[in-house]
Every structure is written in C-alpha cells, then in structure tokens.
C-alpha positions in Angstrom: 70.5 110.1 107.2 71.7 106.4 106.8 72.9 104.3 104.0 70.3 101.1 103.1 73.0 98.4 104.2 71.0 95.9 105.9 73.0 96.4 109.6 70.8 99.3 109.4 67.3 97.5 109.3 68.3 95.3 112.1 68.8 98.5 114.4 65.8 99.9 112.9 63.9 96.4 114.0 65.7 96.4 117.2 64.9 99.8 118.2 60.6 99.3 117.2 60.7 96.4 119.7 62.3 97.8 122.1 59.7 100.5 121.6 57.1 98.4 122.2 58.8 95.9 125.1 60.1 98.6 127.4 63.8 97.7 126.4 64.0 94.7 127.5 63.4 91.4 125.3 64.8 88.5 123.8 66.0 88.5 120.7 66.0 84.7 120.3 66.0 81.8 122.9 70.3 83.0 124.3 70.0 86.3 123.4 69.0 89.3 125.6 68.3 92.8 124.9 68.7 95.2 128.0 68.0 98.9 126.5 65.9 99.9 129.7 68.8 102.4 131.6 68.1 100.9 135.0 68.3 97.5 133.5 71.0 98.1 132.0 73.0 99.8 134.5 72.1 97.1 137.3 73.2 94.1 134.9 77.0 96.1 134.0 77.2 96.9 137.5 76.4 93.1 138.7 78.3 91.4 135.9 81.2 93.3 136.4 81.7 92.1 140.9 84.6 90.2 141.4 85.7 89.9 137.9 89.1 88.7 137.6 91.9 88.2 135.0 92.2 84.8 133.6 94.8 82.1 134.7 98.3 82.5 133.5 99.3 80.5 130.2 102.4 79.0 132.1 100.3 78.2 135.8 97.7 76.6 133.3 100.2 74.2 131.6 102.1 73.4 135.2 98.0 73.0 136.6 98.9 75.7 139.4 97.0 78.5 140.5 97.4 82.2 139.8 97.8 85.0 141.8 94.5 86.6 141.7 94.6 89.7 140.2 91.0 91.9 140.5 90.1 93.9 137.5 89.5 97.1 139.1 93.0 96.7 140.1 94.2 97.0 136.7 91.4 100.3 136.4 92.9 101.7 139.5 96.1 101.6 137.9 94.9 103.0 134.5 92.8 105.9 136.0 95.4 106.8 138.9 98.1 107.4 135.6 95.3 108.8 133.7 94.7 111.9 136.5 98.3 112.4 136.1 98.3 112.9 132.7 95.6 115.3 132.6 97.2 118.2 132.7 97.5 121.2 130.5 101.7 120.4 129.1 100.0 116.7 128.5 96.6 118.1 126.4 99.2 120.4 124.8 101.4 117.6 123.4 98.8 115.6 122.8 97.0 118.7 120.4 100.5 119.1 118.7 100.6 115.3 117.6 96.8 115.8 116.3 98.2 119.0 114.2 101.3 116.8 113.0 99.0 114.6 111.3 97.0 117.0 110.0 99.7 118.7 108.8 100.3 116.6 106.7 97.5 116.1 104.9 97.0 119.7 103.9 95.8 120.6 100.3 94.8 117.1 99.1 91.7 115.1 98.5 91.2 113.0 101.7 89.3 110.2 102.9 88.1 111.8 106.5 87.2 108.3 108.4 91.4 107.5 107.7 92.3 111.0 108.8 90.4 110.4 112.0 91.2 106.9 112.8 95.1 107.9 112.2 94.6 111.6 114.3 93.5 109.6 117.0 95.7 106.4 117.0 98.6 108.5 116.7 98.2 111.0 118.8 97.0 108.3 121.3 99.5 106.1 121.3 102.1 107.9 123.5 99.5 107.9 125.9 99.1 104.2 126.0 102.7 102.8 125.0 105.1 105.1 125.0 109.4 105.3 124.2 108.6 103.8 120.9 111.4 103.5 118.2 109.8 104.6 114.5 109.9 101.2 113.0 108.0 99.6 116.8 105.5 102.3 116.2 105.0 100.9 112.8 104.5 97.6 113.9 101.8 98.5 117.0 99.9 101.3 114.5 99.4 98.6 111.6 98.3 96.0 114.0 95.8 99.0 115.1 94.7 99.4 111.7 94.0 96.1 110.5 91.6 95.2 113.5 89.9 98.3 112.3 89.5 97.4 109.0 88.2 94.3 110.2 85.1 96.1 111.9 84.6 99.2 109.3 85.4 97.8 105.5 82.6 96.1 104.0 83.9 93.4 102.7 87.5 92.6 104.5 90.0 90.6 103.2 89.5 86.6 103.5 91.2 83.9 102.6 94.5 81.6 103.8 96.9 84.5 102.7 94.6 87.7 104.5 94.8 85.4 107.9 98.2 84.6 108.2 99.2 88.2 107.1 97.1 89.4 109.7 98.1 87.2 112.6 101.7 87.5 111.5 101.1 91.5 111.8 99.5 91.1 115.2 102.3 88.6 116.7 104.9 91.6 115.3 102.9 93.9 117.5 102.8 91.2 120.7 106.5 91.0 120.5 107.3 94.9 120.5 104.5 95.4 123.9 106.5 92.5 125.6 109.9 93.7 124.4 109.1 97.2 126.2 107.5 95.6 129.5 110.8 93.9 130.2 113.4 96.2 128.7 111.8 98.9 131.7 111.8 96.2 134.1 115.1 95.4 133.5 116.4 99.0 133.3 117.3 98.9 129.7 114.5 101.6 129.2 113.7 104.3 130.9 110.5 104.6 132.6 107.7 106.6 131.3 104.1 107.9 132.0 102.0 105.9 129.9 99.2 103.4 130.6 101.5 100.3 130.4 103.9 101.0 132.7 102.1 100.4 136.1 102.2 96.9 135.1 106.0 96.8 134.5 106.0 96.4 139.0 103.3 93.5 138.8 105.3 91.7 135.8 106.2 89.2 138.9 102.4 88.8 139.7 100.6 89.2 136.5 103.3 87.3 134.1 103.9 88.4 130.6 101.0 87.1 129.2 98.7 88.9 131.3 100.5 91.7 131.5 100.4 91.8 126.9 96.8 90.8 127.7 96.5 94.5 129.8 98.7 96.6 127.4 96.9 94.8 124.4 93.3 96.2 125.9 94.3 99.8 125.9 95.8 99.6 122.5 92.8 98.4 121.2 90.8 100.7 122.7 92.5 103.6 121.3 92.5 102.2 118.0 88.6 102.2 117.2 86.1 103.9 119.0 88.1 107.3 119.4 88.3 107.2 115.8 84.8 106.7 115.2 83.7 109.1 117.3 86.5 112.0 115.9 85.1 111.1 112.4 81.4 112.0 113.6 82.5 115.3 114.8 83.9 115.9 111.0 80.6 114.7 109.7 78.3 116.7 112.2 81.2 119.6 111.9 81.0 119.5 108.4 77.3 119.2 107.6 76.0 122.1 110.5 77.7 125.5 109.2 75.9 127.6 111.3 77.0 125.5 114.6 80.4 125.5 113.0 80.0 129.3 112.9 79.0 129.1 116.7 82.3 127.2 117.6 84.6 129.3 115.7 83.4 132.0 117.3 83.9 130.6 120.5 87.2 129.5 120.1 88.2 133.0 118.4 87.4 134.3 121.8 88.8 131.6 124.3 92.8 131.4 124.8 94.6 128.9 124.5 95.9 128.5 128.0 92.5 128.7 129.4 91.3 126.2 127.4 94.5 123.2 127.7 93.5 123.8 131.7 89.7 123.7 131.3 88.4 123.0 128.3 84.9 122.1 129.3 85.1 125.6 131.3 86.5 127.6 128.6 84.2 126.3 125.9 81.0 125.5 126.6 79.5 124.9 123.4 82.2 123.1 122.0 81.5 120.3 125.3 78.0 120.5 124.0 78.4 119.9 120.2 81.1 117.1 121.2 78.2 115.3 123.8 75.6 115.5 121.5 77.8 114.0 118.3 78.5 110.7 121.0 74.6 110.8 122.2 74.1 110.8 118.0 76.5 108.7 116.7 77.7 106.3 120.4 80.6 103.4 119.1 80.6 100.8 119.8 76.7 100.6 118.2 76.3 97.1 120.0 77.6 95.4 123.6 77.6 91.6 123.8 78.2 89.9 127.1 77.8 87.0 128.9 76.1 86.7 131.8 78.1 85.2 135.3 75.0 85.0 137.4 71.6 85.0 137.3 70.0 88.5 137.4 66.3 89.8 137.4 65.9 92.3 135.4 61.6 92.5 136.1 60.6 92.0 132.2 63.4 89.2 131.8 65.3 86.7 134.3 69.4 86.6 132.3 71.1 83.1 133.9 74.2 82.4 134.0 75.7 82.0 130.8 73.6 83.4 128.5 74.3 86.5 126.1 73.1 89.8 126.3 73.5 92.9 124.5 73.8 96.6 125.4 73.8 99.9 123.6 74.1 103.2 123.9 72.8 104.1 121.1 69.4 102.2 121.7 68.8 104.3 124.8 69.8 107.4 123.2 67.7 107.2 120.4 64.8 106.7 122.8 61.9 108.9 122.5 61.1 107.5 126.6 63.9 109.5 127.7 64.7 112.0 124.5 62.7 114.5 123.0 63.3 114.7 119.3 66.1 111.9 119.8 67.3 112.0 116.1 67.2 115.9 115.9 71.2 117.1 116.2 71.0 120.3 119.2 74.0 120.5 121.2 71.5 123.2 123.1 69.7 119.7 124.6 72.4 119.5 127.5 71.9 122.9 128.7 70.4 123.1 131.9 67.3 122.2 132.2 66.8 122.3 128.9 63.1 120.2 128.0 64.9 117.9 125.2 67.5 117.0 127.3 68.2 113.7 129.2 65.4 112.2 130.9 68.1 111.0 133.8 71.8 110.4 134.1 71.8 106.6 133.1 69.9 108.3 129.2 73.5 109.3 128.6 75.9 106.5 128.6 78.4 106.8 125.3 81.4 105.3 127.3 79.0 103.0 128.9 78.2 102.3 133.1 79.6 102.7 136.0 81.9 100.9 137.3 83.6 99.2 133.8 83.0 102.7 132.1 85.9 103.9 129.8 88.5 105.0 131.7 89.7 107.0 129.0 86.2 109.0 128.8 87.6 112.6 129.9 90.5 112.4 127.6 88.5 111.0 124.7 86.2 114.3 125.3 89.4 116.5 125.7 90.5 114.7 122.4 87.6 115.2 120.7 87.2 119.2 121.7 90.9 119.4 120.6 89.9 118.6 117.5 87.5 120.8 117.0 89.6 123.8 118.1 91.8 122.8 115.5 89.0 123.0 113.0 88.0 126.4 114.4 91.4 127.8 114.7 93.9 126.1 112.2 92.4 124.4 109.7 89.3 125.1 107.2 87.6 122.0 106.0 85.9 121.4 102.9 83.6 118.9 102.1 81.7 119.1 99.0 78.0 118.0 98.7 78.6 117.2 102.3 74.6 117.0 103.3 75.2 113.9 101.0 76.9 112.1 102.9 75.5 108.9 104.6 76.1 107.0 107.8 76.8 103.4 108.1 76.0 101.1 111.0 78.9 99.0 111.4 80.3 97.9 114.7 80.0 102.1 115.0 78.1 104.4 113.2 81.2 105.0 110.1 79.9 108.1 107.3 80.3 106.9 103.8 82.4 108.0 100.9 83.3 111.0 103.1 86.4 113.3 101.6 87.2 116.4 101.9 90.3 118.8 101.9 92.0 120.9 104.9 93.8 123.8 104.6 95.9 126.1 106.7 93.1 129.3 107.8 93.9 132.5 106.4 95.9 133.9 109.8 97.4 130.7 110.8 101.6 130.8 109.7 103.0 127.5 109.4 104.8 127.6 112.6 101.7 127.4 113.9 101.4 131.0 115.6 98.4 133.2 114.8 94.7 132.6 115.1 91.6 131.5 112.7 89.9 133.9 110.7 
C-alpha cells in the first residue's frame, strides 16, 4: 500500500523502465540508472578505488598539500571499533537506552515515525559520540533532527528565518564534535569507545576540519536511515498479527543471554522478519553519485563526471531476481526457499561492497532489539493500522502512523519478568 504523492509515480515509472531496459538506462542526457546487481556492484566497487578525503580548509588557504588520508582508512578505523563494541554488555546497554525511551512514552497517543527516529538516535548516539554532557547531547540530537525533517516533512520550513535557525543549530552541533575531539586529545576527557575517537590520534594528520568532517558522517548516519528502517518494523510489526504472534512466541522461548550473544542464532525468525522489512521498505529509496572514471557497464558507457543513481529498492522490487517481490514473507530467506534471492548482489539494503554500511550488523542487532522489546515488554496498539500508507520520501516513511505502548501484562516496571 502507498500514499498517491507524486515521489511515488516517479518510482513507479522508474521501476517499468527498468523492467523493460534490463536496469540500466538513462534517465536524461547526465543521468544514469544502474538497477542491474552486477552493474551496480562493479560501478560502487570501481567508483569507490583510491577515494580520498578532501584537502584540508587551512592547506587549501596556505595552497599546500595534505596528507593523504585513504577512505578505507577511516572504515578500517570505524569497523575495527565497531567489532569491539559488539559484544553482549554493549547490545545490553544499547537495548536499555531503547527501553528508556520507550519508557517514556507509555500510555499516550504517539506518533511512531518520531518514536523511532528518537529510539534510534538516542540509543545510537553513545555509540557514535560518546562522554556527552545533557545540554551537548541536546545540541548534537536537534541538529540530528532537523536534517531529518528536512528529508521526511512534506513541506519543510523555508524562508530567511528557517535557514539561519537551521545553520545556527548545526554550527552548535559542529562546535560540541570539535570541543570533544580536542578536550580527549588534550586529556581533559577521558577516552571512550565510540566511533569518533580513533580520529582523536590522527587529529595531527587529518586536522579538525576533516576530522568534524568524519565524526559529522557517522552522526548523520545514525540519524536517518536507522530510523526509517526501525519505523518499518512498527508498520510491518503492526499490520501482520499472525507473524507478530510468530515472534512473540519466539522470543517467549529464547533467553535473554542467548540472545545479547547471538541474536541471529537465538532467533531465527525475528533475523528473517527484520531482512525482509529492509528488502521491503530499503532507505535510502535513491543513491546519487558521480562518476570518477569512465566505466562500461554493457547497456551504458558512465564517463567521468556524470551522475548516476542506485537503489536498493529498485533491485528488490525486481520480479528478475524476486518471486512475488511486493508480497511481505520473512519465510523467502530460508534456505533454499524458491521466492528467495536470485543471488547475493538481489539483497543489498546497506548497499555494496566495499563502501557498504559499516554499521550494518549493529543496525540489524538494533532492529531485532526492538522487536524483542515489542515481543517481551511492550504491547503496541495501532488502530485501523491496515490503513496506514507508505510514503516515498528519501525512504519509504508510513503516514499518519500513531499508536499507544504499554507495559505487557508480566513485565514490572523494573523491568524484570517476561511478555505474556
């Protein structure tokens, strides 16, 4: 189901030619669609060699070079901290943050895209920037929101007043990120496990501004797309009672140990239901990048400079490699199961290999959380909830989509006891 705003036709149009050009085509004379999952892998994987970070502001005003500083050394960085944060105490702290929030929302009308976008964001946020005083917090999470607002309202604010409140807002957050970076570097604060702080050790090399150019990129990466994607499980949670019935009785059977040290391995079909909701409802919808080099892509020849688009959710709403594409069955991604991906590259919802999201195991760990919590703590209502409609915006967003949580029936508010 999808509401009649016009982004959805233009998917609608996009996704018929692509039908009928095998995924590959221009949308006008500097614009090229790659939807073909060979074609599109082969152009990520090509763009992405030898990318580095831009010139420092300073170097650039004194006309000096740089130290060069490789992309996938910044990823090495973030995925080495990453592996140590994956670990059962960390997915524990980070479920306990998710129930704060919800916590406090219990027993009131709510709108579920804001519970989402604030579940994830703040649960997040420790993960990305952490040893935040309350009021720097403040400061980082509004910045967070606005840009979101940007991509989700339908009509955002405009106007001399709405920019310079915004960028005001955003130079707020700019000034707490560096404030952190060189407080740790200077010893003033302590150390922490987070995704900025590898770069507090290449401060020398990277300079602030590429350094709040790093920091900047995980913060807005935690402040969209996991939110997105946390308010399609809602929507699919809410609008499938008899897989909701599946989960719950999965998680009445699956402790909670085993599941903070495996959670694919302890719950099955709660991995399932959370990688069909991403092969459903993918954000971002759209990819636009710019092409370094020329590349042949057999239907198309991409040069240099031109645009091009990707999107997961083209290829996984493709009936080449999908049977039944827009038919919800977690049960697709058993094994060998006959509707399931035609190939590894028909499942890309954190995109290809090697700029995929770093964060994609934790934002699958978040999003199983999440429905644990639904399964164990919390009983959401959602009235007329087959009603509700999904918007393409720069991610699939469900429309005028409120509901109520309450504590289950067995669940004390210290938080001991199980769902019932």
């Amino acid at each position: 189901m999808t509401s009649p705003h016009r982004p959805d036709d233009f998917l609608h149009d996009l996704r018929a030619r692509s039908a009928a050009e095998g995924g590959v085509f221009w949308i006008n004379d500097g614009l090229l669609a790659v939807f073909e999952p060979e074609a599109a892998r082969h152009v990520s994987r090509t763009n992405w060699q030898g990318f580095v970070m831009p010139e420092r502001g300073l170097d650039l005003l004194r006309r000096r070079p740089s130290p060069e500083v490789a992309w996938t050394r910044v990823r090495t960085a973030w995925l080495t901290q990453l592996h140590h944060l994956s670990t059962a105490e960390r997915r524990d702290r980070l479920t306990a943050r998710m129930r704060a929030v919800m916590d406090a929302r219990l027993g009131r009308r709510i709108d579920l895209v804001t519970l989402s976008q604030d579940v994830t964001v703040r649960s997040l946020l420790p993960v990305a920037l952490a040893g935040l005083t309350p009021r720097e917090s403040v400061w980082v999470e509004r910045d967070l929101d606005q840009k979101l607002r940007r991509l989700i309202d339908r009509a955002p604010g405009t106007g001399p007043g709405h920019r310079l409140h915004f960028a005001a807002v955003q130079v707020r957050a700019g000034r707490v990120v560096r404030r952190v970076l060189r407080a740790r570097a200077s010893g003033r604060r302590p150390r922490e496990r987070d995704l900025a702080d590898p770069f507090v050790d290449l401060l020398p090399e990277l300079g602030m501004d590429r350094a709040l150019s790093v920091v900047t990129t995980v913060l807005t990466a935690i402040g969209g797309p996991p939110g997105s994607a946390a308010a399609a499980v809602l929507y699919e949670f809410a609008r499938r009672p008899r897989w909701a019935a599946l989960l719950a009785a999965e998680h009445q059977g699956t402790d909670e140990a085993d599941f903070l040290a495996a959670p694919a391995g302890a719950a099955p079909l709660t991995h399932r239901f959370v990688q069909e909701t991403l092969r459903m409802w993918s954000p971002p919808l759209l990819l636009v990048r710019r092409a370094r080099g020329t590349y042949d892509l057999g239907a198309a020849t991409l040069r240099a400079g031109q645009e091009y688009i990707l999107s997961p959710h083209m290829i996984h709403r493709d009936r080449r490699y999908w049977n039944e594409p827009d038919t919800f069955d977690p049960d697709r991604f058993l094994p060998g199961a006959p509707h399931g991906p035609a190939g590894r590259g028909s499942y890309v919802p954190f995109g290809w290999a090697p700029k995929r999201c770093v964060g994609a195991d934790l934002g699958t760990v978040q999003l199983m959380a999440l429905c644990r919590l639904l399964c164990t703590r919390y009983r959401l209502t959602v009235p007329d909830a087959d009603q509700v409609a999904m918007a393409f915006r720069f991610a699939p967003v469900p429309q005028d989509f409120h509901g109520t949580l309450a504590l289950r029936r067995h669940v004390a508010r210290d938080g001991t006891g199980h769902g019932g």
